[in-house]
N, C-alpha and C positions, 0 to 999 in steps of 0.2 A: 833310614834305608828305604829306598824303591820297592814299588810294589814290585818288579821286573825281575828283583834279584832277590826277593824271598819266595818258599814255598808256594806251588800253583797247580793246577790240573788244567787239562786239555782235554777236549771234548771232541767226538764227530760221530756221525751215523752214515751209513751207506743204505738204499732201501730200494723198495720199484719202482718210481718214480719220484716226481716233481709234487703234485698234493699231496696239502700236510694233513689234511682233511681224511684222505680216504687210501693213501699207501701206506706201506708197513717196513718196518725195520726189519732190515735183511744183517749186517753187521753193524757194530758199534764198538767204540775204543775211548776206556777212562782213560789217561795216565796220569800220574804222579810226579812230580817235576819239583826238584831242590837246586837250581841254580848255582848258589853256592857252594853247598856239598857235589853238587855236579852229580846226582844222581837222578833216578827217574826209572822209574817202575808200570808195567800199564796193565790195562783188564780188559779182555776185547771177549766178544759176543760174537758167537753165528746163530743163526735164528731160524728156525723152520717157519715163515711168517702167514704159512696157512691158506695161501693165494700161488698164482703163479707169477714169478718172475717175468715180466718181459724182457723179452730179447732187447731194448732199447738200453735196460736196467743193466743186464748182466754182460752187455758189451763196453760199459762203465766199470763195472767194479768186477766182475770176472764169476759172480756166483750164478750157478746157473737152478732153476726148481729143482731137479732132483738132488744137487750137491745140498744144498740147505735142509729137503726133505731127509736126506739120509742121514748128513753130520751133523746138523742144527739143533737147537733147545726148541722145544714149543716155546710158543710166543706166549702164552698166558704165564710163564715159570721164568721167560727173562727178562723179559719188559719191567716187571716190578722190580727186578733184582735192577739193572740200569738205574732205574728212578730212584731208588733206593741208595746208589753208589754215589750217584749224581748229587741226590740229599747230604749225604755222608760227606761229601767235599766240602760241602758248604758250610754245615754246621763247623766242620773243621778251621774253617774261618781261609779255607784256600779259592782266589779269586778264580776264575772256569774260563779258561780262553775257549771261543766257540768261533770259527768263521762262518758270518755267515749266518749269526744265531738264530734272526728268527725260523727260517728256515729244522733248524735243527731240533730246535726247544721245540717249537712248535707240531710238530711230527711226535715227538716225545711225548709231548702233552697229549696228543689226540689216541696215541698209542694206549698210553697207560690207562685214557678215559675208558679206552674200550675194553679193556681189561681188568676194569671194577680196582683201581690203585690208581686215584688220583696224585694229580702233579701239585703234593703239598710242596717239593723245593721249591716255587716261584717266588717267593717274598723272600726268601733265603739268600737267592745264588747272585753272586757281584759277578757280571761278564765282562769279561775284555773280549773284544768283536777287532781282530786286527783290520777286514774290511771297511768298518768304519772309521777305524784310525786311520788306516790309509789313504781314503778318500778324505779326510778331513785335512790330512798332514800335505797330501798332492792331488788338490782339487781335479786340476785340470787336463795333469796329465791323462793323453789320450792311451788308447788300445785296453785290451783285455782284463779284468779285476778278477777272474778265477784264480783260484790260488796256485797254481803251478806255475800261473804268469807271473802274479804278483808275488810270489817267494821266487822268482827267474830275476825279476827287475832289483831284488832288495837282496841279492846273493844268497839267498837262504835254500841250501839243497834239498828239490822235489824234482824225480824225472818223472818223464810222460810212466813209463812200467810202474814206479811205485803213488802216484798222483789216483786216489780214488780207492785207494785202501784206506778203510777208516783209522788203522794205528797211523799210518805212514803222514796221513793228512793230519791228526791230530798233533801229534809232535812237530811236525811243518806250519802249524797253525801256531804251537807255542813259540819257536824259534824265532815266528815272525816278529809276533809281538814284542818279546826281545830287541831284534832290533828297530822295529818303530822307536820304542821309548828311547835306546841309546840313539839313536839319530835326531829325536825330539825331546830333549830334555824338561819341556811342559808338560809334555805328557808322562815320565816318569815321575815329577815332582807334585803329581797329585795324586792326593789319595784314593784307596780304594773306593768309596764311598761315592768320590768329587767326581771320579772318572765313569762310576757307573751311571751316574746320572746327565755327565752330560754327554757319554755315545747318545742318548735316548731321545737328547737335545737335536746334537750331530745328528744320527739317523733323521729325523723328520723334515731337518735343511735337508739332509740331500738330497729324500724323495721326491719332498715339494720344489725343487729347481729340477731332477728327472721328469716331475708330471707337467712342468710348465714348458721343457722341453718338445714332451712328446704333443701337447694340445695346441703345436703349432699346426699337426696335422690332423689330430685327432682330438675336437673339443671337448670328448667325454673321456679321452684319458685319464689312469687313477693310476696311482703309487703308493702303496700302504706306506706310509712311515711310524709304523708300530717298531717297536723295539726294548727288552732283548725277543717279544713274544709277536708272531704277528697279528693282527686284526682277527677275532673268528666269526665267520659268517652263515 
């Protein structure tokens, strides 16, 4: 049986920005996914994250500081609980589609450091990164790889309204993957294990052909190709 069509979780976080370093999780969404039984269950978070929202953040995902201040969990009470859920999939032995991962883990990671609960899930979680399967499955193909595009291009329903909600995008994130593997039967026909090791492969080609793109203008151009976690500096 394919890893595609047994039990899985889907992962995402919504935050104030883009550093994973020094922004904060504002929402985030487990779910549960049984393909076969055709069911799926999910855990989502809002976060009072202790900071202010920027207007850049909250014209993204729609949460503004006082909505978080008012309905939100402190961050020191949920961030563990996340990490903790996140751990909990793993051991379960269900693979964690994440778009996008390092981005995501990594924010997580730096989240949870700050909050005295470290990210013991890392040697745990198997990812599927549909983004990297996708670049790997259609190199070349040009235009946009956010996922509202790339679940546009692969028939997979995200509108622009629900696209940047962390459930909405996690379940869009699983779906995708889905059909990646049905569209590429190499890639459903490897194991857990096979495929987590070589996105990590995949990820590093595709940085180091972005960074040799961009040093055609910029000699000192860099592209982390760390993956599922990124580089921390």
């Amino acid at each position: 049986m394919s890893w595609q069509t047994r039990p899985m979780a889907s992962f995402d976080i919504e935050s104030t920005g883009l550093d994973t370093a020094t922004d904060r999780i504002v929402t985030a969404a487990l779910w549960r996914i049984d393909p076969a039984a055709r069911t799926k269950d999910v855990t989502t978070w809002l976060i009072d994250p202790g900071v202010d929202i920027p207007q850049a953040a909250t014209d993204i995902h729609g949460i503004t500081t006082d909505h978080a201040r008012s309905h939100g969990r402190p961050a020191a009470e949920a961030v563990p609980e996340i990490g903790a859920a996140l751990r909990q999939a793993a051991v379960d032995g269900l693979p964690v589609v994440v778009y996008n991962a390092p981005y995501d883990l990594t924010l997580l990671s730096a989240e949870l450091e700050r909050h005295g609960a470290g990210a013991d899930f890392d040697g745990l979680l198997r990812i599927v990164d549909p983004l990297v399967l996708d670049k790997r499955a259609d190199t070349y193909r040009r235009g946009s790889r956010k996922l509202v595009d790339v679940c546009a291009h692969h028939g997979v329903r995200l509108d622009e309204e629900q696209a940047h909600g962390a459930a909405a995008d996690a379940l869009a994130a699983a779906r995708l993957a889905w059909k990646l593997a049905a569209a590429h039967p190499h890639l459903a026909q490897m194991g857990i294990d096979e495929l987590h090791t070589a996105q990590a492969a995949w990820k590093a080609e595709q940085a180091a052909s972005f960074q040799d793109y961009l040093r055609r203008k910029d000699p000192q151009a860099v592209v982390d190709g760390s993956w599922p976690l990124a580089a921390r500096t």
